[in-house]
C-alpha positions in Angstrom: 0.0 0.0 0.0 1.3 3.4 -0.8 1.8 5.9 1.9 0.3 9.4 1.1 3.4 10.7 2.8 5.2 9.1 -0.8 5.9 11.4 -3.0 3.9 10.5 -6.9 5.1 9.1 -10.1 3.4 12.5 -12.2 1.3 15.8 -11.8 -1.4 14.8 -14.1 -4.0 13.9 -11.1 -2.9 17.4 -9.7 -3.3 19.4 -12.5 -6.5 18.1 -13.9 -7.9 19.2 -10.5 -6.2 22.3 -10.8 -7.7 22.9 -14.0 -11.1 21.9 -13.3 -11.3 24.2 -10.1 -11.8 27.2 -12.5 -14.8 25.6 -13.6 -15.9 24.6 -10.6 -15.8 27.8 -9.1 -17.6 29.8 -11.4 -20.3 27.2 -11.1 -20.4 28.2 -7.1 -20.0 31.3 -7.4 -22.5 31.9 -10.0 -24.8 29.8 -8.6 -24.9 30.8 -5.7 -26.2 34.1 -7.2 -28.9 32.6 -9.3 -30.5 31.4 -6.0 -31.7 34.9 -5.6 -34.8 34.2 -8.0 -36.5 31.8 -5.3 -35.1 34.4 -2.6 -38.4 35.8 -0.6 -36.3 38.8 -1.0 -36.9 38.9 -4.5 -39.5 40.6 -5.7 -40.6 38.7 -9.5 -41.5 35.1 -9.7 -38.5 32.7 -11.2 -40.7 32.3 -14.5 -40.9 36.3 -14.6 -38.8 37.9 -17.5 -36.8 40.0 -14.9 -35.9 36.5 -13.5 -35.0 34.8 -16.2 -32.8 37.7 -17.4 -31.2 37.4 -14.3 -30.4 33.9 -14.9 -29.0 34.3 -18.2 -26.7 37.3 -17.0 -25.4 34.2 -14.5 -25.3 31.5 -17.4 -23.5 33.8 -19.8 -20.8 35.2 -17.4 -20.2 31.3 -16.2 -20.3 30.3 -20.0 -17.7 33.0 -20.8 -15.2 32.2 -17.5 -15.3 28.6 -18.5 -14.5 29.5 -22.2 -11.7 31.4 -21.1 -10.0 29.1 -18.5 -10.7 26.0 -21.4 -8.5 28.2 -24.1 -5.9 29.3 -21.2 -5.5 25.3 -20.5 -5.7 24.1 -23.8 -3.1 22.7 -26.1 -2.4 26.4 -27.5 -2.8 28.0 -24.2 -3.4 31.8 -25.5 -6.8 33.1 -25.1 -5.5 36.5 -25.5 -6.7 38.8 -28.7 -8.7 41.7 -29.2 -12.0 39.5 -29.8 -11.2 37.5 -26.4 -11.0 40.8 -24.8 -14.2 42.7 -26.2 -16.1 39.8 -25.3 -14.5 39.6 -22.0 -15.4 43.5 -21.6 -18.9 42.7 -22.9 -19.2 40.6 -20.0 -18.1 42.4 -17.3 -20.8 45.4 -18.3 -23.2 43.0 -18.6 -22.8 41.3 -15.2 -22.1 44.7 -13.4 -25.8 45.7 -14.9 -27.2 42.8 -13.5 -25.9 43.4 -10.0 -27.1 47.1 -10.0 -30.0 45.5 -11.1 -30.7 43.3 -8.2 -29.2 46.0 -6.0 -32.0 48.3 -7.3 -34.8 46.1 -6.7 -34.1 43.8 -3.5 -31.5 46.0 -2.3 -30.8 43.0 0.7 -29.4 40.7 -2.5 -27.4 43.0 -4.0 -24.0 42.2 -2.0 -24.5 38.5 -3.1 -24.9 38.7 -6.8 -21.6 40.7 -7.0 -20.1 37.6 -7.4 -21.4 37.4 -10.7 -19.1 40.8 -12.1 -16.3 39.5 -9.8 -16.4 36.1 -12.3 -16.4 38.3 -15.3 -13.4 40.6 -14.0 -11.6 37.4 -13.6 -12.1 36.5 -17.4 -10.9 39.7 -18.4 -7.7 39.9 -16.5 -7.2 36.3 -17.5 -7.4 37.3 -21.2 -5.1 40.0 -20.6 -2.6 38.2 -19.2 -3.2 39.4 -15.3 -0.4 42.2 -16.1 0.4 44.4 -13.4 -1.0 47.5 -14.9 -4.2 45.3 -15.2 -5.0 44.1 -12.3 -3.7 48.1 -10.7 -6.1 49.2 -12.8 -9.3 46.5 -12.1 -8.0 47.1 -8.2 -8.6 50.9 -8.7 -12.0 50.8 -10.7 -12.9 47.7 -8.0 -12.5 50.4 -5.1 -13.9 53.4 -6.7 -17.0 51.3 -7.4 -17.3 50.9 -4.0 -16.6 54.0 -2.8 -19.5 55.2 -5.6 -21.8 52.3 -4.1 -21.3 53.8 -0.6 -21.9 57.8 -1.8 -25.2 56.3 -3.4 -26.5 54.5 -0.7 -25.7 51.0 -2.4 -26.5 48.4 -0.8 -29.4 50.3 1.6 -28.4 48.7 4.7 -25.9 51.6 4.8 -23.4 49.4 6.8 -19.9 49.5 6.9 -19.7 45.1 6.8 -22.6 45.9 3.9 -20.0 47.2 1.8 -17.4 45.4 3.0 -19.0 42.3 2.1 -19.4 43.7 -1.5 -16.2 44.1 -1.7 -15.4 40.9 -0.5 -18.0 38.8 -3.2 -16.1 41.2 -6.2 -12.6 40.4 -5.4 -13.3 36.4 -4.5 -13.5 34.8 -8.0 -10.5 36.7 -8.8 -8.4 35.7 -6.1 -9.1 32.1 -6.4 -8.8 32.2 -10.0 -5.2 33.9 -10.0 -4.4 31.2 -7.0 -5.7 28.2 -9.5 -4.0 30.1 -12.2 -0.3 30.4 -10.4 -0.5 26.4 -9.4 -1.0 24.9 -12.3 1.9 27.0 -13.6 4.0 25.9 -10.5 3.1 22.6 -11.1 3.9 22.8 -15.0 7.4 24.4 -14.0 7.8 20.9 -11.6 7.6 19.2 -14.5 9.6 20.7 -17.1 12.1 20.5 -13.6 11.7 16.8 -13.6 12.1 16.2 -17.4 15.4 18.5 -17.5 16.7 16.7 -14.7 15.9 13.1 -16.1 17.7 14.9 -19.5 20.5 16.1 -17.8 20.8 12.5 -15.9 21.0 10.9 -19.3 23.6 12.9 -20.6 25.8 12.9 -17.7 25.8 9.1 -17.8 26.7 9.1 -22.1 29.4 11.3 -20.6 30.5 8.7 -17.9 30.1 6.0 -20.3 32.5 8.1 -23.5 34.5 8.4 -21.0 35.1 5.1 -19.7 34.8 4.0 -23.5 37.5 6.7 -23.8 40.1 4.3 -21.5 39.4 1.1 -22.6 39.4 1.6 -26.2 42.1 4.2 -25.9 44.2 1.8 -24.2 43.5 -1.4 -25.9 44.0 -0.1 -29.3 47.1 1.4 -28.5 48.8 -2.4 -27.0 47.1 -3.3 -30.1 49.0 -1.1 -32.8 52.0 -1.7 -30.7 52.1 -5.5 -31.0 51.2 -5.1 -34.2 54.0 -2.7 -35.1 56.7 -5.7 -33.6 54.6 -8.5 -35.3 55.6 -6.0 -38.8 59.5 -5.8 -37.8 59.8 -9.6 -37.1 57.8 -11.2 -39.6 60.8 -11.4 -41.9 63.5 -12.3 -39.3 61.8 -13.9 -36.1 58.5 -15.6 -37.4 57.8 -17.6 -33.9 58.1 -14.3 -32.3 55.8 -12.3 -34.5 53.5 -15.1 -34.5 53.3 -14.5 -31.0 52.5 -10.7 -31.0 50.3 -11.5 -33.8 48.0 -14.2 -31.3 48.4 -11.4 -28.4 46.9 -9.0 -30.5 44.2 -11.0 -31.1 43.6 -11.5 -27.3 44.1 -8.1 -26.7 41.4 -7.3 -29.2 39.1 -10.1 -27.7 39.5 -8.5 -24.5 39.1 -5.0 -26.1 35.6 -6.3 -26.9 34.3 -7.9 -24.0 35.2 -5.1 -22.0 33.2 -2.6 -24.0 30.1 -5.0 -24.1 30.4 -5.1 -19.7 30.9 -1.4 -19.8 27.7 -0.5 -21.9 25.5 -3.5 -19.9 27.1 -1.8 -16.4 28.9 -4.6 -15.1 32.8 -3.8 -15.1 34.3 -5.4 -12.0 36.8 -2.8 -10.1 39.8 -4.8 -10.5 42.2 -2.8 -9.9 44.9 -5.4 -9.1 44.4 -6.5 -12.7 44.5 -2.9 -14.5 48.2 -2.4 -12.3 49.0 -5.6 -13.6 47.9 -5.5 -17.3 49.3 -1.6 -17.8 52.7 -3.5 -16.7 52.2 -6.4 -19.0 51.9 -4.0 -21.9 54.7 -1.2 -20.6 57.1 -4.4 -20.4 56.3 -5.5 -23.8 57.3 -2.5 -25.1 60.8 -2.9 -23.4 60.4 -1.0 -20.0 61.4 -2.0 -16.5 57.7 -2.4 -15.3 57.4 -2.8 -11.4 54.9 -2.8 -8.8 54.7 -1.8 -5.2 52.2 -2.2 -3.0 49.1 -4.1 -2.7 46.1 -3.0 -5.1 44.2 -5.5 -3.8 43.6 -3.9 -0.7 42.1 -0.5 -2.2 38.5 -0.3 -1.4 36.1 -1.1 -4.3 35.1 2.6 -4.6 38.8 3.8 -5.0 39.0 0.9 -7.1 36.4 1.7 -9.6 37.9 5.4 -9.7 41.9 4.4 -10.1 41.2 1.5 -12.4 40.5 4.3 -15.8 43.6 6.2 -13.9 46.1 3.6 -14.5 44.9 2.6 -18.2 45.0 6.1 -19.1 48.4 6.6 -17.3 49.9 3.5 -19.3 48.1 5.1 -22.6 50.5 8.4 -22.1 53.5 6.5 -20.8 53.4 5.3 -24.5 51.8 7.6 -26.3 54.2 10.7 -25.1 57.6 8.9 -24.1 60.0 6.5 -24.5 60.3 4.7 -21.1 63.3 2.4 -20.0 61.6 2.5 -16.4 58.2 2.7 -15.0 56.9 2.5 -11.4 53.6 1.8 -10.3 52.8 2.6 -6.3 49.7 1.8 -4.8 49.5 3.0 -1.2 46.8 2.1 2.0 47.0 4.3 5.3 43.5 4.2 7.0 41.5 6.2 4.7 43.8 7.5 2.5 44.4 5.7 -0.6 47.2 6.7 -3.0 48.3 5.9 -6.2 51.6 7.5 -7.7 53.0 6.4 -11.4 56.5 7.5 -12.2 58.6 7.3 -15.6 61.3 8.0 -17.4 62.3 8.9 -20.8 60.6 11.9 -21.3 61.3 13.9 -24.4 63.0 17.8 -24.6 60.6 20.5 -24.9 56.9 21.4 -25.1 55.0 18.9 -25.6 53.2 17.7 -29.0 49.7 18.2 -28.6 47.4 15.1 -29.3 46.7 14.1 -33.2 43.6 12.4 -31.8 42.1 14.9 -29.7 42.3 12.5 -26.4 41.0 14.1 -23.2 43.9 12.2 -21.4 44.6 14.0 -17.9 41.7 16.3 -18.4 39.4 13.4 -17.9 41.1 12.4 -14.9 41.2 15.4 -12.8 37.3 15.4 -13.8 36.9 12.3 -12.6 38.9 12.4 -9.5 37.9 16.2 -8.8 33.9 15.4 -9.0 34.8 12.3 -6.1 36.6 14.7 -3.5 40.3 13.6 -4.8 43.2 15.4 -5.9 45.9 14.3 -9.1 49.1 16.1 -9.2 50.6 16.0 -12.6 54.1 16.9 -14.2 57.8 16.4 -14.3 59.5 14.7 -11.8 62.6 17.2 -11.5 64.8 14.5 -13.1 63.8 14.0 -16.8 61.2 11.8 -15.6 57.3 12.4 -15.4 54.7 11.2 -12.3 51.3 11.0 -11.8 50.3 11.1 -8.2 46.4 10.5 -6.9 45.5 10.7 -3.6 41.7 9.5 -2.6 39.9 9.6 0.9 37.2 7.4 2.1 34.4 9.1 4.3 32.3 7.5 6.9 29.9 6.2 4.2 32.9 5.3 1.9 32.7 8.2 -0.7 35.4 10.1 -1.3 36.6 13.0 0.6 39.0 15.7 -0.1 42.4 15.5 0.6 43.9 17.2 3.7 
């Protein structure tokens, strides 16, 4: 059973109500009005003429208010236009004549039936928009009305509550139109909220998934063109050998593929012990001094999943933008703190070439790292060498916290 403290899959319920309380309010508050006519107050029969143009005056004011809220929450919700707003005018003379009216012949009713012109000054402000100026404007004519009323002895009981209450039955349709009106707008705004937010969800995750696409691709097809670089040079000279480079780059391609297929489904393991040891695999295939320190194994599974992508891409660059004779991989553990450092050698003179491939490369790791509380230090070593240095904290709930 659902708890009504839960919150609801969708608006719709809400703003069907919202948009039927328009409608449901001009009913009240005209009908309310058109009781007069069996009133004892009321001096003509209900089949009189007199009453029964009294009870059109109610039927046409609630006709038009309903027309007006059905355009405003339509497809094309626009029931502004010069028509819209004569006929709105139209009404509002109408109804005010039928009030003075009532007033003029059962004086007692009078206060009542102003809820009839308050309907039809609703309709017109909600064809114009309820502007500021507007509603300034209906607020000024509203009290000078009354202030005429009082000057002409209108209502006769010549009371102060008499004319209060007048006021009170003109400015009631208004307000709980305007309060209907700024809801359903609210609630429209919630939902435009919602669908940005479930847009902006998608995207972030086709960015999480590039970029984890990014690393593996990035650094499988770059083992791969390097095996198949040696398998060229020895084909002629060492055939066992290039034989075997040629077989690893078909299991480095195989691999290249099932990894992509458990990154789209979601189900990448964070094995970090594996991506130290497979980055080391490839960096000694290409002739470095590859070693390892420390125990990856140990790293929690959320640092895991984080420095995983760190050391592929580390590798990647090793590669890509030197020509290393010795690489270090160091994978610290102290309490909370995790740390990974990778150091190398064989860096080239100069400023650096910029990427033919347009590869995010470090940027996408301080993204990464930054958006989880970490830090990544990045640069020369001082001695013609390069590191890469992560550091990662684990909070009371495991996420990662900044460094201190």
């Amino acid at each position: 059973m659902t708890s009504v403290m839960e919150p609801v899959s969708g608006f719709g319920p809400a703003r069907a109500y919202l948009r039927s309380n328009p409608l449901l309010m001009a009913l009240l508050f005209g009908g309310i009005p058109a009781l007069t006519v069996v009133d004892d107050r009321w001096p003509f029969p209900v089949l009189d003429p007199w009453s029964l143009l009294l009870l059109a005056v109610v039927a046409v004011v609630v006709a038009v208010h309903t027309a007006v809220f059905r355009a405003l929450f339509g497809p094309r919700p626009d029931p502004a236009g010069a028509r819209w707003t004569a006929v709105g005018a139209a009404t509002l003379v109408v109804a005010t004549a039928g009030a003075l009216a009532v007033g003029w012949y059962a004086a007692e009713l009078g206060a009542v039936f102003f809820m009839v012109p308050g309907l039809a000054l609703s309709a017109l402000l909600t064809i114009r928009g309820w502007h500021r100026t507007d509603c300034v404007v209906a607020g000024v004519a509203v009290l000078g009305a009354a202030a005429l009323a009082a000057v002409a002895g209108f209502p006769r009981p010549g009371t102060v509550w008499g004319h209060v209450l007048l006021l009170f039955f003109l400015v009631m349709p208004p307000a709980a139109d305007i309060a209907s009106i700024w809801l359903v707008r609210v609630f429209d705004r919630l939902d435009r909220a919602r669908s940005d937010a479930d847009e902006l969800a998608t995207t972030r995750e086709r960015v999480r998934i590039a970029a984890e696409l990014h690393d593996v691709q990035g650094h499988s097809l770059h083992a791969i063109a390097m095996h198949a670089e040696l398998t060229e040079r020895l084909v002629g000279s060492d055939p066992e050998a290039a034989a075997r480079h040629a077989r690893t780059v078909r299991t480095l391609a195989a691999d290249a593929l099932a990894e992509t297929r458990a990154l789209v489904r979601g189900y990448r393991d964070a094995d970090l012990a594996g991506e130290v040891r497979n980055a080391a695999g490839l960096l000694r295939a290409a002739g470095a001094d590859a070693s390892v320190s420390g125990d990856p194994s140990r790293v929690p599974a959320v640092h895991a999943a984080l420095l995983g992508p760190v050391v592929r891409e580390a590798a990647t660059n090793v590669l890509r933008h030197s020509d290393p004779s010795r690489v270090t991989f160091a994978v610290r553990r102290a309490g909370d703190r995790t740390e990974l450092e990778v150091c190398n050698d064989g860096v080239p003179d100069g400023p650096e070439v910029p990427d033919p491939h347009g590869g995010t490369g470090l940027a996408g790791v301080r993204d990464r790292i930054g958006k989880r509380g970490g830090s990544v230090e990045a640069g020369p070593d001082g001695a013609g060498g390069f590191r890469l240095r992560v550091v990662l904290l684990s909070g009371a709930d495991d996420n990662v916290g900044v460094e201190a």
